[in-house]
C-alpha positions in Angstrom: 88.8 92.9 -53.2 88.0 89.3 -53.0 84.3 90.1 -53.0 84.5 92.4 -55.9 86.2 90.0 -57.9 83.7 87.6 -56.9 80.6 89.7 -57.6 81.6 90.9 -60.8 84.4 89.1 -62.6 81.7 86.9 -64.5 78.6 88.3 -64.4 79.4 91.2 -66.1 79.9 89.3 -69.1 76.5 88.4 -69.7 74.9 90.9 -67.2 73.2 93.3 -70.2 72.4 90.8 -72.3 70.3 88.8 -69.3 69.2 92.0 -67.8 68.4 94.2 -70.9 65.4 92.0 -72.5 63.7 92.0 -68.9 64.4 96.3 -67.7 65.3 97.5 -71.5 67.1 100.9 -71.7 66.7 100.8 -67.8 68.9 97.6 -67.3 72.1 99.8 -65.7 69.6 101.0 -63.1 68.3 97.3 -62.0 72.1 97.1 -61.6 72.6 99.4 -58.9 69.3 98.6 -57.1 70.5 94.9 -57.4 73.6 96.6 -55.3 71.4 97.9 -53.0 70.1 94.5 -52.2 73.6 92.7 -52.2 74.5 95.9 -49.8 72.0 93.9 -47.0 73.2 91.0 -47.7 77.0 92.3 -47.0 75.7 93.6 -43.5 74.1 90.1 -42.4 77.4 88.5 -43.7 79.1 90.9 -41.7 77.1 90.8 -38.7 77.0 86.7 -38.9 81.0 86.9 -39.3 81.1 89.7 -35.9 79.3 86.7 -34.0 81.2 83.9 -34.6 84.6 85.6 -36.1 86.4 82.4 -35.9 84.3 80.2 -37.4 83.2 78.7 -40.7 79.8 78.8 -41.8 78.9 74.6 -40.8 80.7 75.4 -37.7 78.5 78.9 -36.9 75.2 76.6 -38.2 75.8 73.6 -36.3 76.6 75.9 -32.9 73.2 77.4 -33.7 71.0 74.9 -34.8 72.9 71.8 -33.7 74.8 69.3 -35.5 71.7 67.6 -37.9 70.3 70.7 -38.9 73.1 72.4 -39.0 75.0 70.3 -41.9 71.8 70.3 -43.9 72.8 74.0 -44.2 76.2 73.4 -44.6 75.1 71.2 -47.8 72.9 73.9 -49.3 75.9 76.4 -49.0 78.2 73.5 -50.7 75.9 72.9 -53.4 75.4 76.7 -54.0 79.1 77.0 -54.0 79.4 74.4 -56.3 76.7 75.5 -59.0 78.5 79.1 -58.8 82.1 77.3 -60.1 80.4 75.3 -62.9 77.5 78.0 -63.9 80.7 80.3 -64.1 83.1 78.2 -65.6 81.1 77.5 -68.4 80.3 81.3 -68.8 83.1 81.7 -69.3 85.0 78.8 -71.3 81.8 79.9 -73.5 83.8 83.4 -73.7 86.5 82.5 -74.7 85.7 79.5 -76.9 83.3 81.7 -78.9 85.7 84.9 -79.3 89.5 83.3 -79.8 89.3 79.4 -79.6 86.8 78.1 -82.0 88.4 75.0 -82.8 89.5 74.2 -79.4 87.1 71.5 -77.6 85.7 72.9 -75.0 86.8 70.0 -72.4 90.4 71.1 -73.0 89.6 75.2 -71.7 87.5 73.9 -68.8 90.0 71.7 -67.5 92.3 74.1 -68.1 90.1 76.3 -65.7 89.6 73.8 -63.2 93.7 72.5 -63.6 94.2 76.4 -62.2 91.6 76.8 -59.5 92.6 73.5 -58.2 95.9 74.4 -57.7 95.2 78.0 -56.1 92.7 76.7 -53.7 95.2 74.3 -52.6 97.4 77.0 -51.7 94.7 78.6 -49.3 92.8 81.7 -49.3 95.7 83.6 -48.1 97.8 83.0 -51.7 94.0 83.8 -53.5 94.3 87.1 -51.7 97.4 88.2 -52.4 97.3 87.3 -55.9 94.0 89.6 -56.7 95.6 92.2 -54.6 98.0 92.3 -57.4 95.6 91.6 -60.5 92.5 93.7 -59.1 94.7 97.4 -59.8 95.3 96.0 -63.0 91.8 94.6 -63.8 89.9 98.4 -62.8 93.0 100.3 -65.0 92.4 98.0 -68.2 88.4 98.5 -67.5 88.9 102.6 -66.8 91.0 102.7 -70.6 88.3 100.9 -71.9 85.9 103.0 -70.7 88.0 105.8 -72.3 88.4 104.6 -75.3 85.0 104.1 -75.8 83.5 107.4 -75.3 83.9 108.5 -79.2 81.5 105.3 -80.0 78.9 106.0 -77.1 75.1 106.9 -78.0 73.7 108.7 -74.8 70.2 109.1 -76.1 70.1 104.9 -76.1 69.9 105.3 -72.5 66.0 107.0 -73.0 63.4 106.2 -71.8 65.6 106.2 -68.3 62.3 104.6 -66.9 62.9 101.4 -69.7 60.1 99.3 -69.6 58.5 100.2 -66.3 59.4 100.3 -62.9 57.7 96.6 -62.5 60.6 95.0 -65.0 63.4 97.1 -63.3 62.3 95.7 -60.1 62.8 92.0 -61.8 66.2 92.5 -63.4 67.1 94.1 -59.5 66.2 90.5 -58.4 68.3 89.0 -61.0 71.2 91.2 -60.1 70.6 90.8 -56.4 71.9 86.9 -57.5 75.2 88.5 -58.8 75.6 90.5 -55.5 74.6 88.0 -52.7 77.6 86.1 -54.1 79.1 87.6 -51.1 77.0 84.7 -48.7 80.5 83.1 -50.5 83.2 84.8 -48.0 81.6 83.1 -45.3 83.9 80.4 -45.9 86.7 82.4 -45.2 85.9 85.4 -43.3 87.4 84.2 -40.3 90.9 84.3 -41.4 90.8 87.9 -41.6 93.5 89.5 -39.1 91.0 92.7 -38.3 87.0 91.6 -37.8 86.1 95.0 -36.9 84.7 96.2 -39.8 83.8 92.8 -41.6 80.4 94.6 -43.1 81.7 97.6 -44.2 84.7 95.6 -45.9 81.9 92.6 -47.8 80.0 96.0 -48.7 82.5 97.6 -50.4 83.3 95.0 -52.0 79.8 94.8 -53.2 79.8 98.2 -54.0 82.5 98.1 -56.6 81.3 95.0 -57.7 78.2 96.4 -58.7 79.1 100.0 -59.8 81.8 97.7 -62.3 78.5 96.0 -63.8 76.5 99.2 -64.1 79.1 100.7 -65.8 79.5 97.6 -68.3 76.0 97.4 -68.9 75.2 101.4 -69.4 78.2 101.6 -71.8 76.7 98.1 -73.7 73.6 99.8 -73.9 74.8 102.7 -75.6 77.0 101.3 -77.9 75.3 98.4 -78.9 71.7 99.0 -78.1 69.1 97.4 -76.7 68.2 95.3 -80.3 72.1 94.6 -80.4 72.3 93.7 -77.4 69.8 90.9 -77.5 71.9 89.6 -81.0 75.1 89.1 -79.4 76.2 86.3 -76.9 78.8 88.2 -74.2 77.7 92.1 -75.2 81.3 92.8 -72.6 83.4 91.6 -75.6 81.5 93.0 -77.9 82.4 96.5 -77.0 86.0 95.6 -76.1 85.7 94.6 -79.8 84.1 97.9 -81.1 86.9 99.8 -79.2 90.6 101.1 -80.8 93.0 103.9 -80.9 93.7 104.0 -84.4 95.7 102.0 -85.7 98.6 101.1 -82.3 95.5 99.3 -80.4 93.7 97.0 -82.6 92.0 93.9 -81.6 92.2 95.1 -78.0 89.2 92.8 -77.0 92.5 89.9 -76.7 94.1 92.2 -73.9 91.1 92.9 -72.2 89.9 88.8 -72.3 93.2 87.8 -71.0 93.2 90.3 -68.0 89.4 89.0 -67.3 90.3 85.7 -67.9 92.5 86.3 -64.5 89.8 87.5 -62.6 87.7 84.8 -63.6 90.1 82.4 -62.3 90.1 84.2 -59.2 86.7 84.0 -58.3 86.1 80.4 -59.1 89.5 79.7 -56.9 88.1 81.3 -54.5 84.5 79.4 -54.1 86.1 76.4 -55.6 88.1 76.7 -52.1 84.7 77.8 -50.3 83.0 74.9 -51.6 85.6 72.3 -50.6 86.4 73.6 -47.1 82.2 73.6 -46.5 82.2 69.7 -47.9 85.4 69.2 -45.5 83.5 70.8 -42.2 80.4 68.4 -43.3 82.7 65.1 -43.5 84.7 66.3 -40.5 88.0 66.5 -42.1 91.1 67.9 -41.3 92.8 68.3 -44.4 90.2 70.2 -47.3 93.1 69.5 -50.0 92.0 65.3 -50.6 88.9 67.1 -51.6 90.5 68.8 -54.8 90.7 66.1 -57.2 87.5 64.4 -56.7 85.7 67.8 -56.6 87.5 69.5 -59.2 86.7 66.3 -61.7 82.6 66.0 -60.6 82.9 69.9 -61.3 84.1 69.6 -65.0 81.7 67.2 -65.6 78.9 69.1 -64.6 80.3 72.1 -66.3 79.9 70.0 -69.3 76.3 69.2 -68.9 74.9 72.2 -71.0 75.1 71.3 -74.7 74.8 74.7 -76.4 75.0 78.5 -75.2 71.4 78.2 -75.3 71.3 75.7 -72.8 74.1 77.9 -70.8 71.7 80.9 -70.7 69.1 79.3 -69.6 71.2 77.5 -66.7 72.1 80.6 -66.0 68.9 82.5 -65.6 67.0 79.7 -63.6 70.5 80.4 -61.0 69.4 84.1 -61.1 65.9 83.8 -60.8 65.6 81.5 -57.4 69.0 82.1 -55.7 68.7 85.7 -54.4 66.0 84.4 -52.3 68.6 81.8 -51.2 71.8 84.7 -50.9 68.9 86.5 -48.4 68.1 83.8 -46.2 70.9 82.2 -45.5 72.7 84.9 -43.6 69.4 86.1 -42.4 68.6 83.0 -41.0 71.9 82.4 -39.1 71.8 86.1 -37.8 68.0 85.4 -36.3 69.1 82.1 -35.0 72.9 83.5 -33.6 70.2 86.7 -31.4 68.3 83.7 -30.4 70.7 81.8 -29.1 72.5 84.3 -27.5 69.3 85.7 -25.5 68.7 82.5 -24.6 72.0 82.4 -22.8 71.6 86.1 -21.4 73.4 87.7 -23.3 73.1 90.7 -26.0 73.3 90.9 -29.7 76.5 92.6 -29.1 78.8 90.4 -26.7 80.6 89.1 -29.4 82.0 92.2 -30.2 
């Protein structure tokens, strides 16, 4: 559930309307081959995890590649982790500034934002997880009536061509999907708490499954309610159809309801590598205690969050993240798999023994 939430609690906001201009009509299917890309990347998360299951990620680096090396990765994962919490806090204070809160400043929602994820991720992972365990049924109902609701507005035929704009383009939106879904290179920061390691890749893939299948759906139904010209004239095309659907006259304005159960998940995720990001900064200073971190991170966070002036500016933040760091989501594991096969045949053993 964790991963879920992480792959798709922001992205699908903006998904179509980054995906769309690049695969047109074909967009939902860049989606699900994004999945299929974020699906490999859940198996060399797994497979990492099965090799060093109580370990954090600088721990399993530095036992690989020793202790120089080894933080240098650490400190690409922390500064990954820390451009997903700004680059999605600012998605979505954008969200909700825009649709509800026009005459809020925007520095009192994101440190609202930040005020939240600071305090879950001092509780721990544990409380994070138990939490969406509660909010995650609740999320997938409101997104299933939604779904429902919407079916007397849908246009199938804007779906045609199913090919979009080539099978070159739907190969480049994949890419910038594949960014949504390698999110998952995030639960390396806390996969070792998990009670059962057993089946760590099947659990980071399902999670990446619904993830994905969440967005595909978001972005088909934008598509064919909104178009592929509307689309492209709207800033977060998810609200946009929340907005377009009602049941008469009992739900009106339902986008709110919708928003505010988002707004949860949202929170969620960026508690979640909020707490990733810390922990990694704590393994690379050698810390005991990841909470002193909170405070100073959470305020360099909001400041950075801050940085973009405009949506425009947010967009384009946004698509420079999904253009380079699916490369980044690959490697990583891959890289610490290699070196973990490496290591452990240089010692005589077999890919296996750790299991």
């Amino acid at each position: 559930m964790l991963v879920a939430v992480i792959v798709f609690s922001t992205g699908f906001l903006a998904a179509a309307r980054l995906l769309t201009p690049v695969a047109g009509t074909a967009a939902w299917i860049s989606v699900l081959l994004g999945g299929v890309i974020g699906l490999v990347i859940a198996w060399l998360v797994g497979s990492v995890s099965s090799a060093f299951p109580e370990q954090n990620l600088v721990k399993i680096a530095e036992d690989i590649f020793g202790k120089p090396f080894g933080k240098v990765i650490g400190l690409t994962f922390a500064l990954y982790c820390t451009v997903v919490v700004v680059l999605g806090t600012r998605e979505f204070v954008l969200a909700i500034s825009i649709s509800f809160l026009e005459r809020t400043p925007f520095y009192v929602t994101t440190a609202v934002f930040f005020i939240l994820a600071s305090y879950a991720a001092y509780l721990g992972i544990e409380a994070i997880a138990r939490v969406c365990f509660i909010f995650f049924g609740v999320v997938i109902i409101s997104i299933a009536i939604l779904g429902v609701f919407a079916i007397p507005v849908l246009v199938p035929g804007r779906l045609l061509p199913l090919a979009g704009r080539g099978v070159i383009p739907i190969m480049r939106a994949a890419l910038l999907t594949a960014s949504y879904t390698g999110e998952a290179i995030v639960s390396l920061a806390f996969l070792r708490h998990l009670k059962d390691k057993r089946h760590v890749s099947r659990a980071v893939g399902t999670g990446v499954a619904i993830g994905t299948a969440i967005m595909a759906m978001t972005v088909a139904y934008g598509i064919m309610m909104l178009g592929t010209g509307g689309i492209s004239r709207v800033t977060y095309p998810a609200v946009e159809t929340a907005r377009m659907v009602g049941a008469g006259e009992f739900l009106e304005r339902g986008e709110i309801l919708f928003l505010a159960l988002w707004f949860s998940v949202a929170i969620l995720k960026l508690a979640s590598v909020f707490y990733a990001a810390i922990t990694a900064i704590a393994d690379l200073l050698n810390l005991d205690n990841y909470r002193r971190l909170i405070l100073p991170f959470g305020i360099i966070s909001m400041v950075l969050s801050s940085i973009p002036a405009n949506v425009a500016q947010s967009f384009a933040a946004v698509e420079h993240f999904l253009k380079y760091t699916v490369w980044y989501a690959i490697a990583l594991p891959a890289l610490l798999l290699i070196g973990a096969r490496m290591l452990r045949h240089e010692k005589g053993g077999t890919p296996d023994d750790s299991r």
